[in-house]
Chimera marker file (.cmm) of the C-alpha trace (Angstrom):
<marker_set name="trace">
<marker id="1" x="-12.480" y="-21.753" z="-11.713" r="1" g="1" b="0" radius="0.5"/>
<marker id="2" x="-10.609" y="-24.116" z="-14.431" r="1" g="1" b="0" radius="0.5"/>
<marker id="3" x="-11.553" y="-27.628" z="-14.090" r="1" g="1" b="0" radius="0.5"/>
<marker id="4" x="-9.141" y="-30.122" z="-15.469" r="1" g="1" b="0" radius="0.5"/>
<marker id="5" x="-8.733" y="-34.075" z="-15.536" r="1" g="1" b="0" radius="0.5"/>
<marker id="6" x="-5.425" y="-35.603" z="-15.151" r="1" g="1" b="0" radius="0.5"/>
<marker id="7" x="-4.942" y="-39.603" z="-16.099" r="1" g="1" b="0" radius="0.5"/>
<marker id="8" x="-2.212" y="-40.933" z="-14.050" r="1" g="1" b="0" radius="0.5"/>
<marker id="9" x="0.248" y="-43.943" z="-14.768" r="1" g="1" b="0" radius="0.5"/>
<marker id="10" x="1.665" y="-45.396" z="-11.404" r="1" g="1" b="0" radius="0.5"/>
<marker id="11" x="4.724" y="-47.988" z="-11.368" r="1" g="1" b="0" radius="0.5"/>
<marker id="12" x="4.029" y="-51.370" z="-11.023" r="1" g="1" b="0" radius="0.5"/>
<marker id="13" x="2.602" y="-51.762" z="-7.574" r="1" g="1" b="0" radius="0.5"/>
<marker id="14" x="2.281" y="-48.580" z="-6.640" r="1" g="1" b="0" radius="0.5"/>
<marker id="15" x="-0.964" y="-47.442" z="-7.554" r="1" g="1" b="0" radius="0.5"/>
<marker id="16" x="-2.081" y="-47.318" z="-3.762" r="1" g="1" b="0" radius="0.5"/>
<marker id="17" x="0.442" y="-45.112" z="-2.604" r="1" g="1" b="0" radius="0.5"/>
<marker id="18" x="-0.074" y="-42.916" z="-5.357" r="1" g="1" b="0" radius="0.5"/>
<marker id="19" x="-3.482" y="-42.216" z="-4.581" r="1" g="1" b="0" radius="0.5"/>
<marker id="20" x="-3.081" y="-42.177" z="-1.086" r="1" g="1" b="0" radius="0.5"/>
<marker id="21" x="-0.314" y="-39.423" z="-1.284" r="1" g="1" b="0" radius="0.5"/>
<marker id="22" x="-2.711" y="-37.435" z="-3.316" r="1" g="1" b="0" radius="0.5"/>
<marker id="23" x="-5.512" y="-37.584" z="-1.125" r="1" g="1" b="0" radius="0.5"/>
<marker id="24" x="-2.968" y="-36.649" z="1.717" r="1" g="1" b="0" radius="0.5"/>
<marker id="25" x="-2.096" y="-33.071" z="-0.626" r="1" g="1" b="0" radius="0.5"/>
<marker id="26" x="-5.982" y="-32.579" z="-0.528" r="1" g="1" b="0" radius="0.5"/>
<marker id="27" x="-4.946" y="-30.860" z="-3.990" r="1" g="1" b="0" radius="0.5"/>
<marker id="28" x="-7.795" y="-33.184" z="-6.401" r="1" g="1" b="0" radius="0.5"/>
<marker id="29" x="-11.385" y="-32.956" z="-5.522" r="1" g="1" b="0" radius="0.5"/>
<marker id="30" x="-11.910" y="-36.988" z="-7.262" r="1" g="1" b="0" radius="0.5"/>
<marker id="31" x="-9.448" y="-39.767" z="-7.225" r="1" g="1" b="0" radius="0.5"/>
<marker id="32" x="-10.317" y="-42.987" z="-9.260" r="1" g="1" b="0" radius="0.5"/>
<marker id="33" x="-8.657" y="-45.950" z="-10.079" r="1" g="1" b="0" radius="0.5"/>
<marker id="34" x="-9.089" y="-46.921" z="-13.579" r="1" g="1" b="0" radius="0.5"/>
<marker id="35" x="-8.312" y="-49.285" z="-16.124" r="1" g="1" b="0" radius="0.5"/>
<marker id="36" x="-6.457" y="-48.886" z="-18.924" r="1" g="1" b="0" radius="0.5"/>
<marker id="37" x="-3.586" y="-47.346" z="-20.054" r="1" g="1" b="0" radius="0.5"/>
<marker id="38" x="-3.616" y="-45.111" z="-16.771" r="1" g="1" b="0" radius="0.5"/>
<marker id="39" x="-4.275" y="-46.527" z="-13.158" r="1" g="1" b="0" radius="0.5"/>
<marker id="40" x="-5.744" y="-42.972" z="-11.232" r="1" g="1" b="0" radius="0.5"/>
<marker id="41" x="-7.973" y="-40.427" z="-12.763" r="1" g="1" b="0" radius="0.5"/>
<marker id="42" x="-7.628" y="-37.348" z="-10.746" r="1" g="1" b="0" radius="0.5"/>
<marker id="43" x="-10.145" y="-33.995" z="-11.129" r="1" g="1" b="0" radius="0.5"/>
<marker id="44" x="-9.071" y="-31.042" z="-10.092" r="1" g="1" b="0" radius="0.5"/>
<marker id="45" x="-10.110" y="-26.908" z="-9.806" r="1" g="1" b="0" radius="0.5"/>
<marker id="46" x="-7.950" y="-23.981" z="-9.434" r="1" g="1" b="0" radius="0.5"/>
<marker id="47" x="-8.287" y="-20.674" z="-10.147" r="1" g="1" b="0" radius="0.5"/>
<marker id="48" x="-8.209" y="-19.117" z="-12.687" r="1" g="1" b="0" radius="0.5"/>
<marker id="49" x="-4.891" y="-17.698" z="-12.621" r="1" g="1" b="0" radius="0.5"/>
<marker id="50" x="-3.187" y="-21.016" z="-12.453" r="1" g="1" b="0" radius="0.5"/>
<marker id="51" x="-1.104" y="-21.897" z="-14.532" r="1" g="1" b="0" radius="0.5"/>
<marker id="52" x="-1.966" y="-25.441" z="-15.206" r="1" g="1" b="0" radius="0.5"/>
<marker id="53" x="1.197" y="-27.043" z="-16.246" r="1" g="1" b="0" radius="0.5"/>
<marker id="54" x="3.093" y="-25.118" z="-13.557" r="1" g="1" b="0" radius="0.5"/>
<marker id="55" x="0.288" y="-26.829" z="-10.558" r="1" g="1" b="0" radius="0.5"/>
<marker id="56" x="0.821" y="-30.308" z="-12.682" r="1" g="1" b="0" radius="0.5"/>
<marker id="57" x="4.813" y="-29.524" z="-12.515" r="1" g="1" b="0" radius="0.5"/>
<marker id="58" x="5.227" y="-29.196" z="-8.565" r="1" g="1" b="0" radius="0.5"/>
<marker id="59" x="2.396" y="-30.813" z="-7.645" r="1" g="1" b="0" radius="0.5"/>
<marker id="60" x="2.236" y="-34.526" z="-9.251" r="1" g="1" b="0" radius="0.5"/>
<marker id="61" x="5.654" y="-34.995" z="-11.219" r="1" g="1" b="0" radius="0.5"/>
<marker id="62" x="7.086" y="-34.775" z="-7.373" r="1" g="1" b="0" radius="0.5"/>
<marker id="63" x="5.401" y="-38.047" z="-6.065" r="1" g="1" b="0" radius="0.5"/>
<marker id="64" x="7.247" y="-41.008" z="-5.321" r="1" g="1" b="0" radius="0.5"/>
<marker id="65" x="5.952" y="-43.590" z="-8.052" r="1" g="1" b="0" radius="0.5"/>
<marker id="66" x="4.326" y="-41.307" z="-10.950" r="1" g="1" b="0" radius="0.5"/>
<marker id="67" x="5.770" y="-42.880" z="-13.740" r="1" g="1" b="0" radius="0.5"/>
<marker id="68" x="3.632" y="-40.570" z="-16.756" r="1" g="1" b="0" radius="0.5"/>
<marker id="69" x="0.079" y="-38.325" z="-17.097" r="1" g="1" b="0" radius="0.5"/>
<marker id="70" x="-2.051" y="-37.278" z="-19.710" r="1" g="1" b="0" radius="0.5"/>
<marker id="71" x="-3.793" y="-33.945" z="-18.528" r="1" g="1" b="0" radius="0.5"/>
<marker id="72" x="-7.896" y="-32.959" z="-19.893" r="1" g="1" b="0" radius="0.5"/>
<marker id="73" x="-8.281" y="-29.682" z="-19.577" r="1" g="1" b="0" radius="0.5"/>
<marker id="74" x="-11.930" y="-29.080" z="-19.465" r="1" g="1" b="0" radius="0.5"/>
<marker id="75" x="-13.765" y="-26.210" z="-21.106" r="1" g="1" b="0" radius="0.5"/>
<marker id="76" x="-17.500" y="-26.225" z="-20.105" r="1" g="1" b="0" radius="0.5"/>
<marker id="77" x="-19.746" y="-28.505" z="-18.106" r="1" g="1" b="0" radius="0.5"/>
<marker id="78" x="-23.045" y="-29.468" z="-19.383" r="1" g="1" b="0" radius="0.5"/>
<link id1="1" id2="2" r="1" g="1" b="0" radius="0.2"/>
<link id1="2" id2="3" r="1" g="1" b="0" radius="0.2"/>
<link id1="3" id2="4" r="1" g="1" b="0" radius="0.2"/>
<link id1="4" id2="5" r="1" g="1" b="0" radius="0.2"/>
<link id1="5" id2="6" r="1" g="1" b="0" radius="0.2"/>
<link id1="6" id2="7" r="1" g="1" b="0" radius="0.2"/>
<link id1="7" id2="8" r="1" g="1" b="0" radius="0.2"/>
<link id1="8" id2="9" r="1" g="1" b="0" radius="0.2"/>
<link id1="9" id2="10" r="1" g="1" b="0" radius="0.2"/>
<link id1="10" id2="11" r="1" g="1" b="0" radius="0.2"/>
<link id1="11" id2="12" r="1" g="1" b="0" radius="0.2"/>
<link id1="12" id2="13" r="1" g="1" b="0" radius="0.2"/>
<link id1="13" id2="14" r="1" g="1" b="0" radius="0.2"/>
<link id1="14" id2="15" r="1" g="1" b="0" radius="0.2"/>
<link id1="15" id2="16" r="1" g="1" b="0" radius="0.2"/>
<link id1="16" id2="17" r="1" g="1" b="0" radius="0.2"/>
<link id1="17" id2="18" r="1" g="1" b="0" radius="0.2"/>
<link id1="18" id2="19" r="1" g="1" b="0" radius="0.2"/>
<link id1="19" id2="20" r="1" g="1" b="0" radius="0.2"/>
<link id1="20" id2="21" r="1" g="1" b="0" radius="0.2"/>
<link id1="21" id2="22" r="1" g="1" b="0" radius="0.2"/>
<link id1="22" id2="23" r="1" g="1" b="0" radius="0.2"/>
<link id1="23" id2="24" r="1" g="1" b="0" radius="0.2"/>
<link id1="24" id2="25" r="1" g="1" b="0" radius="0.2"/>
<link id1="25" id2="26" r="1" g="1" b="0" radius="0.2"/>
<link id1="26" id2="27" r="1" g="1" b="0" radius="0.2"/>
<link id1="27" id2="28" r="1" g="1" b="0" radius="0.2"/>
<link id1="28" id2="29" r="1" g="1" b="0" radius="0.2"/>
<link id1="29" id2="30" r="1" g="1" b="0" radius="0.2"/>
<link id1="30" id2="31" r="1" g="1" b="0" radius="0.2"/>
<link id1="31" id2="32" r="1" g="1" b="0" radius="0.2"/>
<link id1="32" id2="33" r="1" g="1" b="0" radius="0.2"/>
<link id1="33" id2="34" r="1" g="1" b="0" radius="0.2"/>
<link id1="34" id2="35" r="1" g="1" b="0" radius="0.2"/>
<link id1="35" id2="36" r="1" g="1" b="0" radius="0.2"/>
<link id1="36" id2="37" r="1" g="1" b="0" radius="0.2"/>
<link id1="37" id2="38" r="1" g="1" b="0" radius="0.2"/>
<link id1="38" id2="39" r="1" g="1" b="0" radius="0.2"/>
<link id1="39" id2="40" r="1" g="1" b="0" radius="0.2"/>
<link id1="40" id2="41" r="1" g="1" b="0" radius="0.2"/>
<link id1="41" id2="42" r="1" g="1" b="0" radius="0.2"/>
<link id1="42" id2="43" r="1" g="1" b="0" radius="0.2"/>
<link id1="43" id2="44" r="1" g="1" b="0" radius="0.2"/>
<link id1="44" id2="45" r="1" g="1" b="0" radius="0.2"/>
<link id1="45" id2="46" r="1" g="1" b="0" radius="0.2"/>
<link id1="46" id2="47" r="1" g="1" b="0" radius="0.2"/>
<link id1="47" id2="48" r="1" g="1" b="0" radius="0.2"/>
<link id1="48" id2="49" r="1" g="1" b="0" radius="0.2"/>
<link id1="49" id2="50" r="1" g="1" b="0" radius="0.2"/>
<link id1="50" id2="51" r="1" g="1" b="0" radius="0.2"/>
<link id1="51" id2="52" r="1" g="1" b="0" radius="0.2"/>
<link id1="52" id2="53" r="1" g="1" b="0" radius="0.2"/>
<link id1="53" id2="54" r="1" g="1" b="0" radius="0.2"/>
<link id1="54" id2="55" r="1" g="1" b="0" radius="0.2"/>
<link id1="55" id2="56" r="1" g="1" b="0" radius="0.2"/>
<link id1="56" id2="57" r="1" g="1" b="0" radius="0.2"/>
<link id1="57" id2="58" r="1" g="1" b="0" radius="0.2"/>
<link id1="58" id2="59" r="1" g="1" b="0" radius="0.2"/>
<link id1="59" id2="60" r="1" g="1" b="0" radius="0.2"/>
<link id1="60" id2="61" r="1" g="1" b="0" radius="0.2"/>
<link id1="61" id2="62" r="1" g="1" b="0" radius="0.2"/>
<link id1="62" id2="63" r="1" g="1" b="0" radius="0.2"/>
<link id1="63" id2="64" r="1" g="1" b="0" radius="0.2"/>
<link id1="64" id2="65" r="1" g="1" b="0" radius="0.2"/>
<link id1="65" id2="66" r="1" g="1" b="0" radius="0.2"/>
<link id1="66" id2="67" r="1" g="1" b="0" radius="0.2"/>
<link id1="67" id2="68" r="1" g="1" b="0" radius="0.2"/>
<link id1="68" id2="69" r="1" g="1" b="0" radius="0.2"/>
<link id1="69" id2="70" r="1" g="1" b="0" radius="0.2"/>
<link id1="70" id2="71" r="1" g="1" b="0" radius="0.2"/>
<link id1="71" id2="72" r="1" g="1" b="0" radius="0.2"/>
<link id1="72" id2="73" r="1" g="1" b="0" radius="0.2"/>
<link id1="73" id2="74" r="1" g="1" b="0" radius="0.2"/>
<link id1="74" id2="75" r="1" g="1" b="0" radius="0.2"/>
<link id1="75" id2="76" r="1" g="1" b="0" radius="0.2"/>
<link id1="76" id2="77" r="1" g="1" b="0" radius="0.2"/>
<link id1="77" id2="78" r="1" g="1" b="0" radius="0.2"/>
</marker_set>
């Protein structure tokens, strides 16, 4: 399983939807609003034959109001 982190920036006013269409994908295991230069933090796990810039790709650069991310990938857990 690859875990990975990705830091969402949401046009002005449209954090809400954002978050709410990704918790309708059920496709992140977290959503958080944050402060900052990003609005959502988003965790997510796939396997390990994802190709994660190919799930970030057609999954989150399709939703109405993403205007940029900044993907973690993740390499252990402690």
């Amino acid at each position: 399983m690859q875990t990975f982190f990705v830091e969402i920036k949401c046009a002005l006013g449209r954090t809400y939807d954002v978050a709410n269409a990704l918790a309708q994908a059920e496709i992140a295991s977290e959503i958080y609003s944050i402060a900052g230069r990003y609005d959502i933090l988003a965790k997510f796990y796939v396997g390990p034959d994802v190709d994660i810039g190919r799930f970030i790709g057609e999954n989150l650069h399709g939703l109405e109001g993403i205007v940029d991310t900044r993907t973690i990938i993740t390499f252990k857990a402690f």
